[in-house]
N, C-alpha and C positions, 0 to 999 in steps of 0.2 A: 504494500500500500504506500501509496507514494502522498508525501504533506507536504502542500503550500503553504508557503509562507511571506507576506507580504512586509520588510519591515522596512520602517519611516520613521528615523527617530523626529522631527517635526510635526508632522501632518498624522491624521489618522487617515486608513484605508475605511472606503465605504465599499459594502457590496451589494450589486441591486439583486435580487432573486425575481427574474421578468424585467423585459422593453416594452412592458405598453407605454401608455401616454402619462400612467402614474411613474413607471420609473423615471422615463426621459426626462419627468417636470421635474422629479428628486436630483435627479443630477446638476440640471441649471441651478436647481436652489441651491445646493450643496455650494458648489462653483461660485453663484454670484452673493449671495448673503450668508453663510456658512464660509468660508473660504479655504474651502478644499481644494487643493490644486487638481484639477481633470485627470493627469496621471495617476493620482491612486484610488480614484472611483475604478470600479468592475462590475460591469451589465453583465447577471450571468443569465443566457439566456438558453434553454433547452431546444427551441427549432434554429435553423440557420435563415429568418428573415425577420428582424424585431417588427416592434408595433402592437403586438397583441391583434387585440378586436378592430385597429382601426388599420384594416385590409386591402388589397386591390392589387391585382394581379393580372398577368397575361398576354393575349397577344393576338393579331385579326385570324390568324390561320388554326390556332389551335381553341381560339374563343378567350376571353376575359372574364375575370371573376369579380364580385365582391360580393361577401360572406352579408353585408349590411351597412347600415349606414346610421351616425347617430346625427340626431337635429342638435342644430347650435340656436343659438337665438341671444340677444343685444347684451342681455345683464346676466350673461358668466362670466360674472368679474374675474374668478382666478384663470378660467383657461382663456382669457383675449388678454390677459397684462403678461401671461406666459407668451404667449404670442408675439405679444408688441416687441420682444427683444429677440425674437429667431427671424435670419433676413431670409427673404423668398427667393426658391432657388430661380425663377427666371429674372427676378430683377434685385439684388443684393443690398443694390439699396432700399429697398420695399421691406415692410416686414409683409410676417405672414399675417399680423392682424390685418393691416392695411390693405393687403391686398381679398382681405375675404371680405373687407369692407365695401372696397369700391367693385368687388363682384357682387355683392348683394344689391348695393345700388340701381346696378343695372339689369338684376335680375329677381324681380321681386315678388315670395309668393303669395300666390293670388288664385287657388286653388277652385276652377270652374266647373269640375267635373267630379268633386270628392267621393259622390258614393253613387254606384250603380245599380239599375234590377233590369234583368230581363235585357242586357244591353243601351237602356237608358238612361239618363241623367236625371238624379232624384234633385229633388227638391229639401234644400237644407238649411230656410231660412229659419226655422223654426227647432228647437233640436226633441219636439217632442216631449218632454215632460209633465205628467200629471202636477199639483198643485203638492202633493202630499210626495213625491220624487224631488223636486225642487226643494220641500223640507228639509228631507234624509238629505239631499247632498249641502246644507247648511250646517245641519247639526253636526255631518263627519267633520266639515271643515272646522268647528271649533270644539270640536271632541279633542280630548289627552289620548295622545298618543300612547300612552300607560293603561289609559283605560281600553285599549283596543285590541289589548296582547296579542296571539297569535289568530285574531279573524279573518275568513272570507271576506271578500268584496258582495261575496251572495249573500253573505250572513249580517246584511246590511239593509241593503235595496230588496225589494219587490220583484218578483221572477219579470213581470211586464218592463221593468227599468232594462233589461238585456235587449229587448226589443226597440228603442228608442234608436231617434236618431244619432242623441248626443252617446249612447254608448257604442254606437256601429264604428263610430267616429274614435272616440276615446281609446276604446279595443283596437282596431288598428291603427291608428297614431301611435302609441304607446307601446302595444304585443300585452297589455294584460289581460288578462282571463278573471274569468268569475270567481274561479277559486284562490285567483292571485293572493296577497297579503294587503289587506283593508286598510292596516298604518302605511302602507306605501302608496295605497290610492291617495290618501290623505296629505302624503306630503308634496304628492303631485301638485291636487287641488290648492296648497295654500302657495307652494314655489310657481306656481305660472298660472297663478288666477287671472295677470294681465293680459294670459292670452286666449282667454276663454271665449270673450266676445266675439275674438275673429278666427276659434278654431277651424269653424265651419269652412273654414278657405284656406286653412293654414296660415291663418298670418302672423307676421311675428317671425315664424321662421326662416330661417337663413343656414347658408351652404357654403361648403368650401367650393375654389374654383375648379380642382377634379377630384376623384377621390379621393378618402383624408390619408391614407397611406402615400402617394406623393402630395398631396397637398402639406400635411403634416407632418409625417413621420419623416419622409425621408429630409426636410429642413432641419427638423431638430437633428437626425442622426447627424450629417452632416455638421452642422454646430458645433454638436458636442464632440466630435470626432477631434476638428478644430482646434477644441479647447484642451484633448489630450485624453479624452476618458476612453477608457479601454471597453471596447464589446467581445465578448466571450463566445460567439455562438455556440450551440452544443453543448453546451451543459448545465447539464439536469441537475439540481439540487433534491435530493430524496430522502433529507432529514436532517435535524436540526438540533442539534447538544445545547443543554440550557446550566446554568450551575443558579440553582434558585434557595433562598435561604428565607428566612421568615420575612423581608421587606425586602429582597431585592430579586431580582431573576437578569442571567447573562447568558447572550447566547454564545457557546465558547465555538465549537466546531463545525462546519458545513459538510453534511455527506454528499458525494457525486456519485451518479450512476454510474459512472468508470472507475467506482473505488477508490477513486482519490480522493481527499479532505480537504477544507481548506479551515488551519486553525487561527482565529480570533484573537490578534494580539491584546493587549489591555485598553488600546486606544482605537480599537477598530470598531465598525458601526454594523449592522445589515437589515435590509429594506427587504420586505418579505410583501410582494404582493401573493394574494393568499386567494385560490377558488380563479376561475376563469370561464367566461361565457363562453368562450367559441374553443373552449379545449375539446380534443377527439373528434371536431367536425372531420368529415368526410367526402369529398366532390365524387360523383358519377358522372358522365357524360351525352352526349346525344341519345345512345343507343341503351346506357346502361343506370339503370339508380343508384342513389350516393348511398354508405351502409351505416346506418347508425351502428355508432359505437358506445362503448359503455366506460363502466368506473375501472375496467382492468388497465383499459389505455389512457387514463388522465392522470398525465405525473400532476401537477400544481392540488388537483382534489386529493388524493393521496399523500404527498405532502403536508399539506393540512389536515389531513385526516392524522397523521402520526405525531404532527408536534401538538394539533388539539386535548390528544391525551395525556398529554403531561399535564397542562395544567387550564381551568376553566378559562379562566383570564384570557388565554390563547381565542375562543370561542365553539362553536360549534358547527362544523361543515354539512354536519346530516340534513338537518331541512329543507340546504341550498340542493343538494345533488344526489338525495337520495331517490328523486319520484322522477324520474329521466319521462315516462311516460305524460307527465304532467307541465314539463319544462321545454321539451324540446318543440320545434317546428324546425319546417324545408324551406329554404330560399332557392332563389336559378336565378342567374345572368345569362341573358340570351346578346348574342353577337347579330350583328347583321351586316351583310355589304351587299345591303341593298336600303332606299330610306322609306320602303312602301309604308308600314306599319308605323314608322313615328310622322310621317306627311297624316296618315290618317287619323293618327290619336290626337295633331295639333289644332285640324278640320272639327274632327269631332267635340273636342272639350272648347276650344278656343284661347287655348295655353301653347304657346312656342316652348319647346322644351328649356326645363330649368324652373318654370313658374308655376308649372302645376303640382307639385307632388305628390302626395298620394292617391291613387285612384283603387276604390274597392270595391270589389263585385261582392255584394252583400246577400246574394242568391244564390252564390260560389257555393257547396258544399266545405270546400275546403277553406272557407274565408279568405280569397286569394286580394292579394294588394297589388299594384306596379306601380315604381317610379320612372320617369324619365328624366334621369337627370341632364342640366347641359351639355349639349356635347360642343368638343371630346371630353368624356367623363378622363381619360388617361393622356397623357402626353402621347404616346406610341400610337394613339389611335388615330387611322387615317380618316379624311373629311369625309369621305363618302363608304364611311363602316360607321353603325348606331349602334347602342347599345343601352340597355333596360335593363333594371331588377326588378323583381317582385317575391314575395313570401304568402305561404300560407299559414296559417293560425292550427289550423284540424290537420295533420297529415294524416291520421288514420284513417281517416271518412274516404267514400267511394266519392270520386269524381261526380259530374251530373251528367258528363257526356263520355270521359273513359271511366272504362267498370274498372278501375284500380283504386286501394290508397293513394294519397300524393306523394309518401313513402314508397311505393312500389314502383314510382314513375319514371323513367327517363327524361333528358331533355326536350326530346322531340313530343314525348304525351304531357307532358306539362303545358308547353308550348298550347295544343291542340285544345288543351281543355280552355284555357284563355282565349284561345282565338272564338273557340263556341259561347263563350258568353259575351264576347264582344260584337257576335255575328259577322266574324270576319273570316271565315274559313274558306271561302272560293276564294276572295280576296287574297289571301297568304298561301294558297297551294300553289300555284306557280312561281311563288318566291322559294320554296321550303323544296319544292321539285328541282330547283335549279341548282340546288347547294348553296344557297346565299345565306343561312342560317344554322346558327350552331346556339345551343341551349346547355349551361350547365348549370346540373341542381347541385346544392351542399345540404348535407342531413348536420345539422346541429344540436347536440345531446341537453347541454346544459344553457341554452341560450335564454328563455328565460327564469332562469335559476334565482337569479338577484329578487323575484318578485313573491317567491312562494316564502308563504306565511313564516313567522320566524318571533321566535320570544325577543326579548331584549337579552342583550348579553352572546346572542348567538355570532351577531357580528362582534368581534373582538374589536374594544378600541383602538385606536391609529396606534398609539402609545398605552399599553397596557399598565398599571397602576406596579410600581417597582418596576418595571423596565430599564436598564442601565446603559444599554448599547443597539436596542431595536427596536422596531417599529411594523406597523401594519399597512400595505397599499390595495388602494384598488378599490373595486365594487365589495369587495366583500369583507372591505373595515369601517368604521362604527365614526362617519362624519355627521351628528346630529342635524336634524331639519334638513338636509340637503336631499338630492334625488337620486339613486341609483339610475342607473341605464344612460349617465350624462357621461361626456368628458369632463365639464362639470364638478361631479363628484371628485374622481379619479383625482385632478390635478388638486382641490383642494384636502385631501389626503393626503399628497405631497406636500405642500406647503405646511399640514400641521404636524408630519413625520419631521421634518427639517426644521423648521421654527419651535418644536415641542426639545427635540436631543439637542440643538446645538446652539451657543450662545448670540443672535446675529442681532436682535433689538427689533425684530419684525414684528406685525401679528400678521395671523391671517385672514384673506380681506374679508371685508363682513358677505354674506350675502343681499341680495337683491330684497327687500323687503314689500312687496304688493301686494302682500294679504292685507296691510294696514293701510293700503293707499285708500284714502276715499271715493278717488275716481277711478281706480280699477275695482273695487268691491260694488259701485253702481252699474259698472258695464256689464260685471259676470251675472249681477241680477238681473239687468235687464235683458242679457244675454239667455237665460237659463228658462225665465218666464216666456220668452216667444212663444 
């Protein structure tokens, strides 16, 4: 067994455990308010392409991916001030803030077409609400989070509230479910009550200029490369040595799946982003379905599953990743070079691509969604190749036009069943005849895992109480009031991982506070009564 050993008689050694967008953010902070020199920061990362959840891949001949997409919107103080200091790789003098600024400017959404039946355009000025539903979603919004322990969202609302427009809406905006976790709806409702008024259209929301994996990721990497900090790829962390005494706990030793160690000098740090949404997904292709995977092939759940047990503090991974059945849904990126299908979706909604976002066929068995985002969603992508996501909510239900799951489905019958509730299938067979189309689905296990119901305590604090030298990143540490399923959260984990261990005179920024604004609490009511 072979031991690293990192030593700095000056500087401590930090190690990140994960590249998502919680690590990358701990690093700058580390770097620019901690003053850690980049050289003895280590991204240890267990695939060979950092980033985490925020994905995008590929290429016109072999098809392009992304697993998903998270919404940004104006007042995420911590990930646009993270922003404001990372420069965009097409213009260096730009940052990334500014440049998703002046893309948003110019591409504003304005969602024409949000929900569909029967191939037509519902009507959503209204979102539906009996008098006594409008109640129930007042009283969750000022209910204690304490008081709501481990509930459903069912166990709340009226079986009739599922059937509404605002929850066709909510459901897939969001990806939560009926049986979702009820303090999560909650913290939905009070973090973006400013944008309730103009859910129905999406407004408010806002995009990067292509996917966030080059839009995001690969600027920070870059950055931070820059600045000296070492990425590891390939290695797996798969357990974690603690030396814990009545008020303190230290994490001494890193285990790696190649049997190597890395030991924890007296001045060394490590960032443990804990649980992962998109671990164990799987891509299929045109021809073949993607395979869900389970808990044997998720190192990061496993991980946590092992240091959980040492001590409560740590938290509890079982509620997040033990109901895969409960958690997971399919997404597909379909390729085209050809523009028939997004000329038609621009005809039909009256959204030039980038302004509509979500569209959902609410009659879809499978609760199927598409976006189209601006194109080129990718840098590599040529002007006259399109490219669309979309996801379903139900993978196990039978199609309405193929007799499959969405689970069992290929690229190509995915494709079909879309094109049949669109009424576009004469339309699209001589595009799909010609080869101009490639579809690929990802089956993802624990994707939404961050939603299902969960005690308090389950999520282990950022900084666990005696903590000495570690911390907690990601969706699946304990940022009160904030919202899982953001960048969002992630990076303000970061900032209270770094600002909480190291002496820099920060705090971390406040949140956006519109549950008390006067004039967004009048828009959501007048919003909610239509």
């Amino acid at each position: 067994m072979k031991t690293e050993k990192f030593e700095n008689s000056k500087y401590a050694n930090v190690y990140l455990i994960g590249s998502g967008i919680a690590g990358l953010a701990s690093a700058h902070y580390l770097i620019k308010d901690a003053g850690v020199p980049g050289e003895n920061i280590h991204i240890l990362e267990k695939d060979q392409i950092p980033g985490g959840a925020l994905d995008g891949a590929g290429e016109t001949e072999k098809g392009f991916v992304v697993r998903g997409g998270r919404m940004h919107e104006m007042h995420y103080e911590c990930y646009w001030e993270l922003l404001s200091h990372i420069p965009s790789l097409e213009d260096p003098n730009v940052s990334v803030r500014d440049e998703s600024y002046e893309f948003n400017k110019r591409f504003v959404s304005n969602g024409q077409a949000r929900l569909l039946k029967e191939g037509k355009i519902l009507d959503v000025s209204s979102y539906g609400l009996s008098f006594e539903q409008q109640t129930d979603f007042l009283k969750l919004t000022y209910a204690s989070e304490k008081s709501l322990g481990n509930k459903r969202i069912e166990d709340w609302f009226d079986q009739a509230f599922f059937d509404t427009k605002f929850w066709l809406i909510w459901t897939s905006m969001f990806a939560f479910q009926k049986w979702s976790s009820l303090a999560e709806m909650r913290r939905y409702m009070k973090r973006f009550i400013h944008l309730v008024e103009g859910l129905y259209k999406l407004g408010g929301i806002m995009r990067t200029k292509y996917n966030q994996y080059d839009s995001v990721v690969r600027p920070m990497v870059k950055y931070l490369e820059e600045k000296g900090v070492k990425f590891e790829m390939g290695k797996e962390v798969v357990d974690i040595d603690f030396n814990q005494s009545a008020d303190k706990k230290t994490a001494t030793v890193l285990h790696l799946k190649d049997e190597n160690e890395i030991v924890l000098g007296k001045n060394d740090f490590v960032f443990i982003t804990n649980g992962s949404i998109t671990e164990s997904t799987d891509n299929g292709t045109w021809d073949t379905p993607a395979k869900l995977k389970g808990m044997e092939e998720s190192g990061s759940w496993q991980l946590w599953k092992k240091i959980a047990n040492k001590d409560k503090s740590f938290g509890n991974p079982n509620p997040f990743c033990d109901h895969i059945d409960l958690q997971k849904w399919y997404s597909f990126t379909a390729t085209m070079k050809d523009s028939t299908f997004l000329d038609y979706m621009e005809n039909f909604s009256g959204n030039v691509d980038g302004t509509g976002g979500l569209v959902t066929l609410t009659d879809s068995n499978w609760f199927m969604s598409i976006v189209i985002a601006r194109q080129p969603h990718f840098p590599n992508q040529p002007d006259d190749v399109k490219i669309f996501w979309g996801y379903g909510l139900y993978p196990d239900r039978k199609g309405n036009y193929i007799d499959k799951t969405m689970a069992e489905c290929s690229g190509a019958e995915m494709l079909e069943e879309l094109y049949y509730h669109l009424k576009i299938q004469d339309l699209m067979k001589p595009i799909t005849e010609a080869g101009k189309v490639n579809c690929i689905p990802v089956a993802m296990p624990f994707i939404d895992s961050l939603f299902m119901p969960r005690n308090t305590g389950d999520r282990p604090d950022v900084i666990p109480k005696g903590a000495t030298n570690f911390a907690f990143l990601g969706q699946f540490a304990e940022a009160p009031k904030d919202c899982v399923f953001t960048v969002e959260y992630s990076v303000r984990t970061a900032q209270m991982a770094v600002y909480g261990l190291f002496d820099t005179g920060k705090k971390v920024h406040p949140m956006y506070d519109s549950a008390h604004n006067p004039k967004y609490l009048l828009g959501a009511l007048k919003a909610i009564s239509r």
